[in-house]
N, C-alpha and C positions, 0 to 999 in steps of 0.2 A: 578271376572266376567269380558268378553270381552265386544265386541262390543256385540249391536241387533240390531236384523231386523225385521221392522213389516213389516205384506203383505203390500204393496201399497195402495191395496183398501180397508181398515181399516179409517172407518171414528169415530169411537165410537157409530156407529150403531151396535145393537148386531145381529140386526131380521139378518142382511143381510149375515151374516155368512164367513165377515174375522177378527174374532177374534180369530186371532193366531201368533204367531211372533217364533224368535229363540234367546234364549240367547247362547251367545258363551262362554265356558267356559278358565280360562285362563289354566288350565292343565286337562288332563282326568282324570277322575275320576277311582281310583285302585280297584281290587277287588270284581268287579260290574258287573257282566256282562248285557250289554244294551240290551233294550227290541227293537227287528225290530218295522214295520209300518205295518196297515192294508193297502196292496194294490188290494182289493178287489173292487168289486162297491157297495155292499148292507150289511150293516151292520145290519139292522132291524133282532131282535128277539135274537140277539145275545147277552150272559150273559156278562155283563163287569163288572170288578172290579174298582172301585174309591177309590184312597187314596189322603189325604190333612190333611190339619194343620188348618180347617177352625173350629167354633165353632161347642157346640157338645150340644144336648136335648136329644129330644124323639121325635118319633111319634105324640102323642098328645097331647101336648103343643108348640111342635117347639123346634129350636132354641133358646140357653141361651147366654143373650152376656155377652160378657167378658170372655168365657171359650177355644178362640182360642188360638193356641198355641203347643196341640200335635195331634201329628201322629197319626190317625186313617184310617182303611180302609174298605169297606164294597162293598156290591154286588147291582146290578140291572140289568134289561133288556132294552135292545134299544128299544126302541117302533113303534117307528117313525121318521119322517125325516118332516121338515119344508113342508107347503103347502099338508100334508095328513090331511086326516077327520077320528077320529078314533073314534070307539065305547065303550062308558063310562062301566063302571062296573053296569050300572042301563038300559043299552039300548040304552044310547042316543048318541048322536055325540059331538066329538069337533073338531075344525076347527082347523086348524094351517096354514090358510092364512094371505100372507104377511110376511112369513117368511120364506125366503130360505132353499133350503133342504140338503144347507151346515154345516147345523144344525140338529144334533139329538137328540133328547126327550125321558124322562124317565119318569117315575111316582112316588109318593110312596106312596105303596099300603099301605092299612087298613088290619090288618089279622083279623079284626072284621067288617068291614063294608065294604062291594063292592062299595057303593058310593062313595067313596074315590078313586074310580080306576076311571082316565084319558083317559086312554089306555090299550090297552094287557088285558093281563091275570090282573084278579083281585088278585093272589096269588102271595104275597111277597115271595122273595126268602130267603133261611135260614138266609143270614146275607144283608136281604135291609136295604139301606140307601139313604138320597139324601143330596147332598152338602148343606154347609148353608155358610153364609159368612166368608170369608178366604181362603175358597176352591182355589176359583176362580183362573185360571193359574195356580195353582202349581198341584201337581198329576191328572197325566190324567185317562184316561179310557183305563183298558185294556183287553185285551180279549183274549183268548184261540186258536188259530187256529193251528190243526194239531198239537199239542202239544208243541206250542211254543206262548210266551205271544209279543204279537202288543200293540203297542198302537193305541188305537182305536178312539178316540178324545181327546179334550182340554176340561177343566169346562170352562164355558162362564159363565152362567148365572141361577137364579134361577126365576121361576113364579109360578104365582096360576091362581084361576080360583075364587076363593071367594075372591078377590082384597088383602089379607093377604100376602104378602109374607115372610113367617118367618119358611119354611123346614119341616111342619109338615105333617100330611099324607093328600094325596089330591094334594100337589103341586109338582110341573114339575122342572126338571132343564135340560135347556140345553148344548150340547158341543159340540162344533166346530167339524166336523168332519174333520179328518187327511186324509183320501183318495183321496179328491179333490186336496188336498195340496201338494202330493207330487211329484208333478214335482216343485213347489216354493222353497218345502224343497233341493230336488236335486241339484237345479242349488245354491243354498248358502249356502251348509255343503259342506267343504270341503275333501278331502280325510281322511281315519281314522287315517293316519299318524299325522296330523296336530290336533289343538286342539278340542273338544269335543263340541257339541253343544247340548242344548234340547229344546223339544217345549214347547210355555209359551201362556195363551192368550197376545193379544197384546194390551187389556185393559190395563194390567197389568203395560207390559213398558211403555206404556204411562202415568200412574199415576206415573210413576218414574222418567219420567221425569218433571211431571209438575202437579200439583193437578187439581183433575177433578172431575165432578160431575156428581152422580150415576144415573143410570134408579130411576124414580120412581117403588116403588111395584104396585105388581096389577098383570092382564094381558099386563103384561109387563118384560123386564127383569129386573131385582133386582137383587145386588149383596150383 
């Protein structure tokens, strides 16, 4: 691994949506071929794929620790975008004030109970999931456009709404979205000739450089 670079305005605030950074690789990686960017403006409603190495449960009990480690990947829908009010699986609203709409929000729905839906469609997609801890920074979000796969955000962070945050159905996770970001990505990836770079949150480098201390759970972000 090379150098990184966190965005500037990366203060270990998650709400405020620059948790994202670039690790530079010290050779490319063979055999791979790399996924472009979403250079769109509106990501909302769009299916994305999530992969990570973070712990792995259920639905209805959460997240089991101690089971991080492997590769899994699974589906969800974009929802929303920080600072929207969206309509629960029961009628009601929730707010996503105070959070930047550099960040976008997922759910994970209930395929037995709609009150467990946040946002959107109350119906889980064939293979939903939502990150649990480990996630974080590593496999982003990707998505389909025109037949070719973007990455569509970063994992930031996990929340709830019943102050639990442990990945089970009912709670939210957000991801830095990668569209604002790419005139930052532009100006410090260098050409393809030179070495390889990918996006990371920048929580992340930052607990590698120095031990740090997580969001409380809750309505809040948790990692």
């Amino acid at each position: 691994m090379g150098r990184r670079v966190v965005h500037p305005n990366y203060t270990g605030d998650l709400f405020a949506g620059y948790d994202i950074g670039l690790a530079f690789l010290s050779a490319p990686v063979a055999n791979v071929a790399p996924a472009g960017r979403f250079r769109g403006a509106d990501e909302r409603g769009m299916a994305a794929t999530s992969v990570g190495f973070g712990q792995t449960g259920n639905g209805a009990t959460g997240a089991v620790p101690g089971t991080a480690g492997t590769k899994r990947a699974g589906t969800n829908v974009i929802d929303a975008f920080g600072g929207d009010t969206t309509t629960t699986g029961t009628g009601g609203t929730l707010g996503l004030a105070g959070v930047s709409d550099r960040v976008a929000f997922v759910d994970f729905d209930n395929p037995r109970s709609a009150a467990d839906s946040a946002m959107g469609s109350p119906a889980p997609t064939d293979l939903e999931l939502l990150i649990a801890p480990g996630d974080s920074g590593g496999g982003a979000a990707f998505g389909d456009v025109n037949g070719a796969q973007v990455v569509v955000g970063v994992h930031s962070f996990g929340a709830s709404v019943d102050g639990l945050t442990n990945s089970d159905y009912g709670d939210l996770a957000g991801f830095t979205r990668v569209a604002p970001f790419n005139d930052f990505i532009d100006a410090n990836v260098p050409e393809p000739s030179a070495a390889a770079a990918v996006l990371v949150a920048a929580g992340v480098l930052a607990a590698a450089r120095r031990r740090r201390r997580r969001p409380a759970a809750g309505w809040a972000p948790g990692r």
